[in-house]
N, C-alpha and C positions, 0 to 999 in steps of 0.2 A: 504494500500500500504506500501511497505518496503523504508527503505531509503536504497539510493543509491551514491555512489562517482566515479566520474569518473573523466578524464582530456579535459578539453574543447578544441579541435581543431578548431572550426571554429565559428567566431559568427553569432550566431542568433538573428534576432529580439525580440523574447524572454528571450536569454541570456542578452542583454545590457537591457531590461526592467526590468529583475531580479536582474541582478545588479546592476542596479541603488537605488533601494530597498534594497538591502542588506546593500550597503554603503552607504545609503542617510545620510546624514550630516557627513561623514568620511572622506570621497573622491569628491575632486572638482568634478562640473559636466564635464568641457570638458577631464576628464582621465577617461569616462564613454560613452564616445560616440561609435559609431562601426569605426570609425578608430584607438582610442586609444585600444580598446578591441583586433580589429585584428592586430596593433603592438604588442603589449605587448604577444598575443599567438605566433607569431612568432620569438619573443627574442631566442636568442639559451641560452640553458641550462634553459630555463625558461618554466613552465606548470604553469594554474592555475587548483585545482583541485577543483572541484565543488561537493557538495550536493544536491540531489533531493530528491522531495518528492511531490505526486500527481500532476507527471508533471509539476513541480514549482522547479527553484532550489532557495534553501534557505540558503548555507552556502558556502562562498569561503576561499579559501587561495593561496597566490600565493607561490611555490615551487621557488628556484633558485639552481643547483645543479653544484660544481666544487670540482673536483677529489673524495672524501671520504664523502664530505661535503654536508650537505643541508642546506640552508637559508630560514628559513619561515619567511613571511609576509604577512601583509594584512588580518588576519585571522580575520571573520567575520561571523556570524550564522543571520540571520534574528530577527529584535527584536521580533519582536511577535512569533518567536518559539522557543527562548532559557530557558535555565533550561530544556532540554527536552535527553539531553545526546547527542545530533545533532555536536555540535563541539566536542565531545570527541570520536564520532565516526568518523567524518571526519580526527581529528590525526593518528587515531589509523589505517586507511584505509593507508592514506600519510604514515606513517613511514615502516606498511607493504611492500607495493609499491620501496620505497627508500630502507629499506633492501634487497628486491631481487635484487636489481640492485648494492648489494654489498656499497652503502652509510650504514656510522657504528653511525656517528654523527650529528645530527640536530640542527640548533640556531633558535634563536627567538628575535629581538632585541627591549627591551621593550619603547625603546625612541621613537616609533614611536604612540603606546599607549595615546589616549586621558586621561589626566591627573584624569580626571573624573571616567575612566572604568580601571584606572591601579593595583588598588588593587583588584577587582575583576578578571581581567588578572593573575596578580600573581599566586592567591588561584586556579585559574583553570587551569592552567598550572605547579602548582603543583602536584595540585590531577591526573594530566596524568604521572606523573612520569621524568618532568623537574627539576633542581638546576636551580636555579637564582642566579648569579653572577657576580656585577657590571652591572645592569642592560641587564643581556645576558641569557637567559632562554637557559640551553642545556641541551641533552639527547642524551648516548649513545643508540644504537639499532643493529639488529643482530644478 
């Protein structure tokens, strides 16, 4: 099967059990529940975009979008399937996405980053083609 990224609109009983998974020790459990799952897809200017794979999604990030601008956070790949190019593909999906809609710049703000996974965060959002500055990971696109 191919991977695949798409924008979650509605939750599913499989989406809040894939995410729970995704962000198990990242994310409290009650910002995991299908009430906080269906607020948070209904934020305006807010999508999360999702990764799949063998009908399992395995990688999220949540998008926040105002005027020119995109906000990433929350970006997370499954631990048992990273190192596999699965988050560099889900970027590179999201920033496509955000360019056609005429977004030119995307942030990333690394304080939110387990102290534990920050320097590995860095390095990988280097190699996608972000500057880190002042802990602000950003990249123009377009």
């Amino acid at each position: 099967m191919r991977l695949s990224v798409f924008i979650a609109d509605q939750p599913s009983p499989q989406l809040i059990i894939d995410l729970q998974k995704i962000y198990s020790g990242l994310l409290a459990t009650e910002s995991l529940t299908e009430q906080a799952v269906h607020k948070l897809l209904s934020e305006p200017c807010t999508r999360l975009f999702m990764t799949m794979f063998n009908e399992r999604h395995i990688g999220a990030v949540k998008v926040v979008t105002e005027a020119k601008k995109a906000v990433l956070s929350q970006l997370c790949i499954r631990e048992i399937t990273r190192r596999r190019g699965i988050g560099k593909n889900l970027l590179k999906q999201v920033e496509t996405q955000l360019a056609s809609e005429a977004i030119n710049n995307v942030e990333y703000s690394l304080e939110e980053v387990n102290a534990s996974e920050l320097a590995a965060m860095q390095v990988f959002l280097e190699a996608c083609g972000y500057t880190i500055k002042e802990n602000i990971a950003s990249k123009k696109i377009g």
